[in-house]
Each structure stands twice: as C-alpha cells, then as structure tokens.
N, C-alpha and C positions, 0 to 999 in steps of 0.2 A: 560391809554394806548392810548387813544383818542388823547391826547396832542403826542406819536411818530410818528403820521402818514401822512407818506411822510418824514420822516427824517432821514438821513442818519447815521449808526453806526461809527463813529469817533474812538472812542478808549475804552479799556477797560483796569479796573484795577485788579487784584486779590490779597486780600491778602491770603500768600502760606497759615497761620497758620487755620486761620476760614472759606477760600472761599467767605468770605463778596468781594462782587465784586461789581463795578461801572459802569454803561454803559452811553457812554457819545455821542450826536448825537449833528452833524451840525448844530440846529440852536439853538442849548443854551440846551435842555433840556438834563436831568442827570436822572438813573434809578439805583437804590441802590439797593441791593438783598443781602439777607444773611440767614443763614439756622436759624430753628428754635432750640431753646435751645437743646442740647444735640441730636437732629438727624443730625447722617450721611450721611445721603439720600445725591440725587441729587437736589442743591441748583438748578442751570441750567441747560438748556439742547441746543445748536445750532449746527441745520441743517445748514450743508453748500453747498451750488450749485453744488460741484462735488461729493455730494454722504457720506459725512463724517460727522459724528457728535462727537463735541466735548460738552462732561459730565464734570461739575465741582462738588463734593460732599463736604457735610461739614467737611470730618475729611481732608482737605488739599491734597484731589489727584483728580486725572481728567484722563479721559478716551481719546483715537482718534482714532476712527476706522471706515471702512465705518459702513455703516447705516444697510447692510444686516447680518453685522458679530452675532450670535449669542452671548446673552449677556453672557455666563459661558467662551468664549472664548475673552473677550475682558478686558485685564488685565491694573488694577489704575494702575500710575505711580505717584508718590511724587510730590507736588509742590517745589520746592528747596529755592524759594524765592518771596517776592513782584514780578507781574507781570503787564509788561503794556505792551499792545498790540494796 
C-alpha cells in the first residue's frame, strides 16, 4: 500500500460476475482485489467526498448510498455487466 501513496485513482475495472476489480492509479501502479472463495461479503468498500459509499460484494452487486443510511435500508443492485470507470 506504501507503493499508492500520493497516486492518484485513474480507473477502475469490475467484473459484473465475481467483483474481482482493478484499481488503476497515475503513475503505473495496478491494485487487483477479488473476494475470497465462496464469500459474498464486501470485496470493497469507497468512501466518497460528498458523503456516499459505494460497496462492491462477491456475489456481482454493489450497494450506493450515503454513508449515514442504515445498512437494513440500503438495498444491492445487480452488476449488469463488465464495468470501467
């Protein structure tokens, strides 16, 4: 994590099926993430500057709600396909 610091987040990949996702930052380095066999959980988690966190989980859905929303009221949404952001 040493090697991210001071670099800026460029893009990011998701695939819809396993949430193995890519993080890719301006000066070359690459950050792979992917769930552990057979857990659902939350692969990721990013807080965003205006209060919103977006959840990606292993079974292929991802959450976007602010940050205060109680978690029984913040409902997955499907990932539909490969995603790049």
């Amino acid at each position: 994590m040493a090697c991210l610091d001071g670099q800026k987040l460029k893009h990011i990949h998701i695939n819809a099926r396993d949430s193995a996702t890519e993080f890719g930052f301006d000066l070359g380095a690459i950050l792979q993430v992917r769930r552990f066999r057979g857990d659902d959980s939350d692969v990721w988690t990013l807080y965003k500057p205006n209060g919103y966190v977006v959840g990606v989980r292993g079974d292929g859905t991802y959450t976007y709600a602010r940050g205060k929303t109680p978690g029984d009221k913040v409902v997955p949404m499907t990932l539909k396909a490969p995603i790049s952001l």
